[in-house]
C-alpha positions in Angstrom: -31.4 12.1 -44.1 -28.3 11.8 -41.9 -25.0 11.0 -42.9 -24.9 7.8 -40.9 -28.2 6.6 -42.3 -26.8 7.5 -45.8 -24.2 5.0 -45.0 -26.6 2.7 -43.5 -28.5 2.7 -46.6 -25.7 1.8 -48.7 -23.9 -1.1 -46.9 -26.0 -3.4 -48.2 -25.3 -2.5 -51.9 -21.2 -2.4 -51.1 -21.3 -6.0 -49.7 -23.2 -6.5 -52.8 -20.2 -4.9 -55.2 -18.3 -7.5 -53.1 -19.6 -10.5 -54.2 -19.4 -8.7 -57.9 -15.6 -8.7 -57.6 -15.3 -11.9 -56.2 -17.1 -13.1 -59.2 -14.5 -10.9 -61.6 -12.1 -12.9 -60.1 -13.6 -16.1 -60.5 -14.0 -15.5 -63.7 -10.3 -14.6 -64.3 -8.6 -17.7 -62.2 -11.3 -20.0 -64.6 -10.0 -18.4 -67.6 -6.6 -18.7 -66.4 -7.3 -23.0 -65.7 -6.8 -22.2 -62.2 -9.7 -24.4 -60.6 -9.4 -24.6 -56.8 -8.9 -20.4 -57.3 -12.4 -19.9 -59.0 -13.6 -22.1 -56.5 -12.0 -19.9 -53.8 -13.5 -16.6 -55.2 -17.4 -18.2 -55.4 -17.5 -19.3 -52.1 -16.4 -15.8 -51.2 -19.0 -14.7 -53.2 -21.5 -16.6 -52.1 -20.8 -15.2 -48.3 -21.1 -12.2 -49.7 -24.3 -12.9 -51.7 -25.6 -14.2 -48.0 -24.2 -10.8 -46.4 -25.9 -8.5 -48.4 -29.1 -9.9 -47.6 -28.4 -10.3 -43.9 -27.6 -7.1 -43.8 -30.6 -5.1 -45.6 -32.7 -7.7 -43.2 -31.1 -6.4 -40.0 -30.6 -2.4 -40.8 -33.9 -2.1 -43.1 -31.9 -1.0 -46.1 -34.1 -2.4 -49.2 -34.0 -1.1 -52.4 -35.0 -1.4 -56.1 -31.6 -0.9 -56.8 -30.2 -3.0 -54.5 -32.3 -6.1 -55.5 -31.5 -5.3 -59.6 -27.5 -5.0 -58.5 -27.8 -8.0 -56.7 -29.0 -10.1 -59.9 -26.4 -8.3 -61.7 -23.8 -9.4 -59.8 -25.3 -13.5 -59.0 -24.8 -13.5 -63.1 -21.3 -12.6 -63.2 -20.1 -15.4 -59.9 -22.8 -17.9 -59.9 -23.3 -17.9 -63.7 -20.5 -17.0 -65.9 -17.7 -18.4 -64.0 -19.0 -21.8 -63.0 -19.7 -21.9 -67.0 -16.3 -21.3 -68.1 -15.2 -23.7 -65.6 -17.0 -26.1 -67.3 -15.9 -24.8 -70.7 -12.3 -25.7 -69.7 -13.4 -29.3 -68.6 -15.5 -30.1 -71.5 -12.3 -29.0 -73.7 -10.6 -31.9 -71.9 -12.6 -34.8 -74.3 -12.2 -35.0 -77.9 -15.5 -33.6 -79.8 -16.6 -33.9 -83.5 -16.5 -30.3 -83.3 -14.4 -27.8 -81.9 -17.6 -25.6 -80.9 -19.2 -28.3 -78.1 -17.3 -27.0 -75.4 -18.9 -23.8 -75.5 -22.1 -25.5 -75.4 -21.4 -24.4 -71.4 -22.0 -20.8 -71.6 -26.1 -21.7 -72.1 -25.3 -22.2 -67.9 -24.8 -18.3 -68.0 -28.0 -17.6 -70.3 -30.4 -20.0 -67.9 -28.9 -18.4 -64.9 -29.7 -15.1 -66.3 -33.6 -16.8 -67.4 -33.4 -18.0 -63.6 -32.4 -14.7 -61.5 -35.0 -13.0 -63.8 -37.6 -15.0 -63.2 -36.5 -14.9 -59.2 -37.1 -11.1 -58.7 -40.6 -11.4 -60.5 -41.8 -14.2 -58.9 -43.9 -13.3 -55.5 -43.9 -17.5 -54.5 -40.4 -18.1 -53.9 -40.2 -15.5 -50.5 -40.2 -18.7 -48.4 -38.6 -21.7 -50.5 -37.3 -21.8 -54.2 -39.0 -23.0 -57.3 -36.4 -24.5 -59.3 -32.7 -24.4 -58.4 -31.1 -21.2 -57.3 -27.8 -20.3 -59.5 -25.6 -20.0 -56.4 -26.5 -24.0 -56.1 -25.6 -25.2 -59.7 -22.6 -23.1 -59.6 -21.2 -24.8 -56.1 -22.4 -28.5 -57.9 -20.3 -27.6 -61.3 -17.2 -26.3 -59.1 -17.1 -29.4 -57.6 -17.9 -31.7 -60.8 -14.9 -30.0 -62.3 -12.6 -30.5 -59.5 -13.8 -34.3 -59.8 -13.0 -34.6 -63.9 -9.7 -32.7 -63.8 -7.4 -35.3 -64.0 -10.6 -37.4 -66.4 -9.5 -37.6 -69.9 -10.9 -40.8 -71.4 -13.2 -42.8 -71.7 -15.1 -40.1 -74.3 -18.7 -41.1 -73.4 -17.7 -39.0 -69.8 -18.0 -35.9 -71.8 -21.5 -36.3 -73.4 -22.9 -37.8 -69.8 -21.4 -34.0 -68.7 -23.0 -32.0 -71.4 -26.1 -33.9 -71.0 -25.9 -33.1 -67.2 -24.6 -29.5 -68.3 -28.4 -28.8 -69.7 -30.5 -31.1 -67.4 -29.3 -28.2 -64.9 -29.8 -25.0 -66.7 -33.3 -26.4 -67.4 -33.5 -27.2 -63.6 -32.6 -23.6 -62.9 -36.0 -21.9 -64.8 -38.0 -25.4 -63.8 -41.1 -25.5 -61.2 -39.7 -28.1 -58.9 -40.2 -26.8 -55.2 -36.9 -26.9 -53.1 -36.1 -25.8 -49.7 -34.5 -22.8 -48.7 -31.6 -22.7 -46.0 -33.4 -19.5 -44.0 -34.0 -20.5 -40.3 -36.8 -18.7 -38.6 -35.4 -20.6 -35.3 -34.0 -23.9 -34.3 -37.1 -25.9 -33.5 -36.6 -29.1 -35.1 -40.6 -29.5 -36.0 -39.9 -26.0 -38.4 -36.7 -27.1 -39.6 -36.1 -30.9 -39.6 -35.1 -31.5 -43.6 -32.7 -28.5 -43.2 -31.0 -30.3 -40.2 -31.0 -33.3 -42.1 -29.6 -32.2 -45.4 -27.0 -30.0 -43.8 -25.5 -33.2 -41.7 -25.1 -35.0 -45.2 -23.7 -32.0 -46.2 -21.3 -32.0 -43.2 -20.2 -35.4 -43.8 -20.3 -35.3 -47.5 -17.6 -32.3 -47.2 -15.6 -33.7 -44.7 -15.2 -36.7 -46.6 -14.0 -35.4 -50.0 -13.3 -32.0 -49.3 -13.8 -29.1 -51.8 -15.0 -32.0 -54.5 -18.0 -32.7 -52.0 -19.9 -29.5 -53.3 -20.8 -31.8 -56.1 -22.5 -34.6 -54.2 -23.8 -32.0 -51.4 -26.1 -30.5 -54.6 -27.0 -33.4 -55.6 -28.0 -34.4 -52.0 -29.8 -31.1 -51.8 -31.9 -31.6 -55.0 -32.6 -35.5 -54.2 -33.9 -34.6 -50.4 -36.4 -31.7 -52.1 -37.7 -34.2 -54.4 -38.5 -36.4 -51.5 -39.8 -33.8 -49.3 -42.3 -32.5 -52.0 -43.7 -36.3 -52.8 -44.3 -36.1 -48.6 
């Protein structure tokens, strides 16, 4: 093997280690209370997360290894740091017990369940069954953005501890949803994906970073439609 293959082999994996320490410093600015920060770092992530797979696509550079470190580091930015996110907002409500907010860290266990499940299932080459972690961690980024100033009325907090397990059961559920991947731009192939990422556009340009909320929720309402279809 030649040197530049070597390095050929490998880029992949480093944009991978990328997206790792963007999620390290997620997962710092969250335990710091710095929101819009965490926010910052999983979106870089998540270009990273899109990167790495671009790029062992385009330069033929799979790998066991690289598929495993790739889990590895989805757990760390779409998983741990959306939780504590949420940790920090549930702490925000009073509780009849000082534990509840940490009910949030079963986001990091399901997303675990979830990217498990992903590298072992064969159907979910084309489309997703259930939703992917880099989704509920955008839609909890936003949420929290949305509550930070929320301090009352109390019953907010259960409806977002109810809605904190409704998605970590999404995550390891069988409900089909779209993927993003364009083969080409021929409407007939890819009409919902046009359509759900002009709500998304508009959606974002009408509340800005807090928009990742709704564009989720969007997201998961249009596969629900497209499977009844």
């Amino acid at each position: 093997m030649t040197m530049a293959n070597a390095i050929t082999r490998h880029i992949p994996n480093a944009i991978t280690c990328c997206n790792l320490l963007s999620g390290c410093m997620a997962v710092m600015a969250a335990q710091g209370g710095n929101v819009r920060t965490a926010f910052f770092w999983i979106i870089g992530g998540a270009a990273f997360d899109f990167c790495d797979g671009l790029s062992a696509r385009l330069l033929h550079a799979y790998s066991p290894i690289g598929k495993e470190l790739d889990s590895l580091a989805d757990l760390v930015t779409f998983g741990v740091a959306p939780a504590l996110l949420c940790m920090g907002m549930l702490r925000q409500f009073s509780w009849p017990c000082a534990f509840f907010p940490y009910l949030a860290l079963i986001l990091v266990a399901f997303a675990a369940l979830r990217l498990a499940k992903f590298n072992l299932d064969e159907r979910q080459t084309t489309s997703f069954l259930g939703l992917a972690v880099p989704a509920n961690a955008l839609f909890w980024c936003g949420t929290v953005l949305w509550m930070q100033d929320i301090h009352e009325p109390a019953f907010i907090g259960w409806i977002l501890l109810v809605a904190i397990f409704a998605f970590a059961i999404l995550m390891v559920s069988e409900l089909p949803m779209f993927s993003l991947k364009f083969r080409n731009l021929g409407w007939k192939d890819n009409s919902v994906r046009f359509i759900f990422l002009a709500g998304a556009i508009v959606l974002i340009l009408l509340f800005g970073m807090k928009g990742a909320a709704p564009t989720i929720v969007w997201y998961i309402v249009l596969s629900v439609i497209v499977r009844k279809k």
